[in-house]
N, C-alpha and C positions, 0 to 999 in steps of 0.2 A: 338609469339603465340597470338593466339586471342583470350583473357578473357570476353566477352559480354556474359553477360546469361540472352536471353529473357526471361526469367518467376522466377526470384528472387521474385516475389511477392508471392509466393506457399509456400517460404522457411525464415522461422522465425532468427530471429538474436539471440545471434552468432551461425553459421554452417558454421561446417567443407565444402567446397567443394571441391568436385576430378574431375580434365579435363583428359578424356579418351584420348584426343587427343595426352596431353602432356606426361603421362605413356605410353603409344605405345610408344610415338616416345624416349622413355626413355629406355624402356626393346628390343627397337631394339638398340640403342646403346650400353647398355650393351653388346647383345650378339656379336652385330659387333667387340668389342674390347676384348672380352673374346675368340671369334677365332670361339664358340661352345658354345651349352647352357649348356652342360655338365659339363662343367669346373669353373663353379659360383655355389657358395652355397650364393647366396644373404639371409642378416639377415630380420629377419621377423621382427624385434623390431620395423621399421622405421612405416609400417602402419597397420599392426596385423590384414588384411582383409583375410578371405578366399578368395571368388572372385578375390583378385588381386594374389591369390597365383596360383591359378586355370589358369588364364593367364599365370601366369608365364610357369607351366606346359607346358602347349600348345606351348612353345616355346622352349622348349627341357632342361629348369631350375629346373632339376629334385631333386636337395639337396637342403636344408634349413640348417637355423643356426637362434637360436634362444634365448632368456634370462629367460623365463621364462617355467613355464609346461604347465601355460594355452597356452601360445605362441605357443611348442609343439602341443597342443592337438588340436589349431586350424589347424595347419597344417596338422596333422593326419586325420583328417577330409576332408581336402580338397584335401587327395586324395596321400601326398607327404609321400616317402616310406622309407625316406633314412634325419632324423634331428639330428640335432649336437645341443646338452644344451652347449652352452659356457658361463656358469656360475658353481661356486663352490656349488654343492650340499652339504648342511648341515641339521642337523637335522631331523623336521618331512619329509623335502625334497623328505629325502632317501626312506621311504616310498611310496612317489609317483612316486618315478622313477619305482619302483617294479610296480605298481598300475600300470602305463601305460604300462609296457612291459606284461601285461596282457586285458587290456583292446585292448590293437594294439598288439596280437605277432606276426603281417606280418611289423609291420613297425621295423628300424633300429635303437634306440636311441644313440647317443654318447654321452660321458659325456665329458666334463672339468676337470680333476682333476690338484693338484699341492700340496697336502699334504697327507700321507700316511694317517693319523688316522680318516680324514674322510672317503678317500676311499677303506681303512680298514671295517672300518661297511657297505659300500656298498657293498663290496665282501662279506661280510655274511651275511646280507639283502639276497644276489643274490641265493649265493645255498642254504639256505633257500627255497627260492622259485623258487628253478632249472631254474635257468636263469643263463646267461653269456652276460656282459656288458661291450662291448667295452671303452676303457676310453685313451682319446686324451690327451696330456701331455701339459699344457699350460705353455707358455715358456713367462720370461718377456723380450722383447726385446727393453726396454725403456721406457714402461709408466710407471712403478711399481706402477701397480693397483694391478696385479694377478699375477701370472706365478713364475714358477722357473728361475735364471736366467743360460744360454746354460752353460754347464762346465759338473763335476763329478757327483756332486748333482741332476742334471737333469737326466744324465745316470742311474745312480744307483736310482733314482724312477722310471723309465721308465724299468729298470730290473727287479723289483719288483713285477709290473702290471705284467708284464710278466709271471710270477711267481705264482701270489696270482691266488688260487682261486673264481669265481665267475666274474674273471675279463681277460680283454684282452687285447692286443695292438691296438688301435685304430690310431697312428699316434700321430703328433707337433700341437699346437695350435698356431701360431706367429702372434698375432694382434699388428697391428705398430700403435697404435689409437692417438699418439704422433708426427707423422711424418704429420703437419700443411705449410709445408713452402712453400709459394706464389710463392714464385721464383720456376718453374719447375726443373730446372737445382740444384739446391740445392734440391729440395725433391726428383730427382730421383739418384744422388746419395747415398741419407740415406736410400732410401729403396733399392740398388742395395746393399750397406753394409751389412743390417740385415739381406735380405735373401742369402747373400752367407754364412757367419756364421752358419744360420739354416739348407740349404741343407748342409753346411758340416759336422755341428752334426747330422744328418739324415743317410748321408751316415757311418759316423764312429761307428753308431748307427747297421747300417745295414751289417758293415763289420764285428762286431761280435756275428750273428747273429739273431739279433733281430728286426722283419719286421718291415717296417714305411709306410703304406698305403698311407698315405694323410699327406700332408701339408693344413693343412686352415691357410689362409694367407691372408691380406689387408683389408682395409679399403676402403671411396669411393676416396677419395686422390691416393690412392697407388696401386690401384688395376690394372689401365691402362699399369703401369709402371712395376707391376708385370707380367701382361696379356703377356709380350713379353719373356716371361722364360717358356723355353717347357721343364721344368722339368715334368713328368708325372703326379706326386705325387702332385703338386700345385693344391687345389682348391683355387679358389676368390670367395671373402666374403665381396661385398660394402652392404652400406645399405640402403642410405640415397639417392644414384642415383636413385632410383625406383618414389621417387617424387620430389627431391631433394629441394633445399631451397632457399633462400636470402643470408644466412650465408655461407654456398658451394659454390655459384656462388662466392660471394665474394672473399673468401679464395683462391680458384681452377680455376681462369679463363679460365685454361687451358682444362677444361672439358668443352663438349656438351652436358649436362645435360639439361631443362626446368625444374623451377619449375611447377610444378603439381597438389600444392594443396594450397589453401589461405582460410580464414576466412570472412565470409560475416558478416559485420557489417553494424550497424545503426548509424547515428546519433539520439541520445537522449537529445540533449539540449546543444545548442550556447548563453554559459556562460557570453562572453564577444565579443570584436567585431572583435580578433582575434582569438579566441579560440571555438574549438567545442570536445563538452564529446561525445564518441561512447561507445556502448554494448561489447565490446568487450576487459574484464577486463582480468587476470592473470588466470581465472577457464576457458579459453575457450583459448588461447592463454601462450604459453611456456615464461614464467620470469626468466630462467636463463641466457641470451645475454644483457648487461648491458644497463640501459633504453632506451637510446638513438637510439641502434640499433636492437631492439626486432623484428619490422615490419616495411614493406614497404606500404603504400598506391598508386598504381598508382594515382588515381583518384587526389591526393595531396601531389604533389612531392616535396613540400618544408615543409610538416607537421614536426613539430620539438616537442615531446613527452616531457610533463612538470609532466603528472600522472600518475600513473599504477595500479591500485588498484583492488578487487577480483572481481569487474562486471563492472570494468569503464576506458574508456582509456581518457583519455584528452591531446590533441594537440594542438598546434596552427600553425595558417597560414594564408599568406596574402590574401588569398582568402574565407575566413570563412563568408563574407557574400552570396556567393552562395550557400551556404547550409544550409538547414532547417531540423527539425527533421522531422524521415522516409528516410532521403535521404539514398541509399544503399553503400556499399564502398567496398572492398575485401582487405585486411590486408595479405601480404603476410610473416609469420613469417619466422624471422633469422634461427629457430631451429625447425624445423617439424617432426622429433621423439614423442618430450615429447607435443605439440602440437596435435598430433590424439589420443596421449593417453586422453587428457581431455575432450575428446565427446564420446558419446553413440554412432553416428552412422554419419555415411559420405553422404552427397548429391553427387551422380553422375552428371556429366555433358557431353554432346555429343554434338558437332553441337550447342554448345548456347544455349540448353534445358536440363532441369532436367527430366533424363531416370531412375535412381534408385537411390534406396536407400540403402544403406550396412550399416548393422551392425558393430560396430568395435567389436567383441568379444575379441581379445585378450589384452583387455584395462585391464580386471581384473586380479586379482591375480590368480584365481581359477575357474576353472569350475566347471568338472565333477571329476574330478581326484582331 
């Protein structure tokens, strides 16, 4: 793909920039390997733009999955009917879930649940306020972040929901966010393992009983691999293919992804006669990929990262004296998730030119709700 963008001089350092070129050719692979756009509930967390949701739309990518409520609410906004909170609502939370199923009662909310006593208070939150809220059973299938793990214990809360008022069956939650392994052959057997376990607790689920709508399931690792299971109930949920990264490319060889989105930096001052400090510190670029491998520079393929600090990158390379400060660079991060969340708003890019500008709203915690 081709990253030249005649009028960088418009656009102040550090900015986020998005190539149109490379998200098309990203949300058409998605759908090619999804079969249908119907069948991906892609997570909003990776770039929280309306506009790119809005895309999505137009491409038949009708469900969302999302981590937060602003997250939600941007979605709701841009038009998407049918969103999944896959995160454990607690607390003041509970209250906003209410708030939104009032503010949107044409949209769908799903929740996350995986413990009775919070979603206990959200059943009484609910009819409270004459609502009924679907609640998706999140299942830990090897990262043990979240989830129940598949057996009695799962059953018997998912009977429950059933049960409790204010509350409904929504379906399994099964993110394999754990299943990393380079070798294709090795991660498509780990993920052919967890979801035969899941649809068989779904179907056991369902032979006494008790409906199971939807499977949400995969990550951007796993979801190809899922793609080829025509169990009905399966949605796919990547997140990170919509712009994808340095770090996925890495990891996934095996995927046709483009990255999509890089960091415009400056040179601000050539320290020494191998080393040059750029703008482009840890508030504008993601610091959790260990220093070495945070960012790519094409412009300087041998850059080897000595600093990392809150506004200052410092590198060195055998070529540091062709560059002087002002010179322009594009920094392409390992982790572009927590990377869009550190900017206000994203530069568009089309054709080599700066076409718009988007907001990133769903960077904050809060909107309106």
């Amino acid at each position: 793909m081709d990253y030249r963008v005649t009028d960088l001089a418009q656009i102040p350092s550090p900015a986020l920039l998005l190539f149109l070129e490379g998200i098309d050719a990203n949300l058409t692979e998605m759908v090619r390997i999804a079969g249908r756009g119907e069948r991906l509930r892609p997570h909003v967390k990776t770039h929280k733009l309306r506009p790119l949701v809005q895309r999505e739309l137009a491409r038949g990518i009708i469900r969302q999955k999302c981590a937060t409520l602003a997250e939600a609410e941007v979605l709701a906004c841009g038009g998407v009917k049918d969103i999944f909170l896959a995160y454990p609502v607690v607390g003041p939370n509970i209250a906003r879930v209410i708030r939104f199923g009032e503010v949107f009662p044409d949209v769908k909310l799903l929740i996350a649940g995986d413990d009775r006593r919070p979603l206990a208070s959200l059943a009484a939150a609910a009819v409270a306020a004459s609502q009924q809220i679907e609640v998706v059973l999140d299942l830990d299938v090897g990262q043990h972040r979240t989830g129940v793990p598949i057996g009695e214990q799962a059953a018997e809360l998912y009977r429950w929901i059933g049960t409790t008022p204010g509350l409904a069956l929504g379906g399994l939650h099964a993110y394999d966010g754990h299943n990393h392994q380079t070798d294709f052959a090795a991660r498509q057997q780990a993920v052919h393992s967890f979801i035969r376990e899941v649809t068989t607790f779904a179907d056991r689920l369902e032979s006494s009983g008790l409906k199971v709508p939807r499977i949400i399931s995969g990550g951007t690792g796993s979801f190809p691999i899922l793609a080829a299971n025509d169990d009905p109930r399966l949605e796919l949920s990547p997140g990170t293919t919509v712009l994808h990264d340095i770090g996925y490319r890495s990891t996934f060889p095996d995927l046709n992804f483009i990255p999509a989105a890089a960091v415009l930096t400056r040179v601000i001052s050539c320290p020494g006669p191998n080393r040059l400090t750029c703008d482009v510190g840890y508030k504008a670029l993601a610091s959790d990929p260990p220093l070495a491998r945070r960012l790519q520079i094409h412009e300087v393929p041998d850059a080897q990262i000595v600093m990392h600090n809150e506004e200052h990158l410092v590198f060195e390379t055998s070529g540091a004296a062709e560059f002087q400060p002002g010179d322009p660079l594009l920094a392409f991060p390992w982790h572009i998730c927590p990377t869009v969340a550190l900017h206000q708003q994203a530069y568009v890019i089309e054709g080599g030119k700066l076409v718009d500008v988007w907001p990133i709203e769903g960077r904050d915690r809060m909107l309106s709700i």
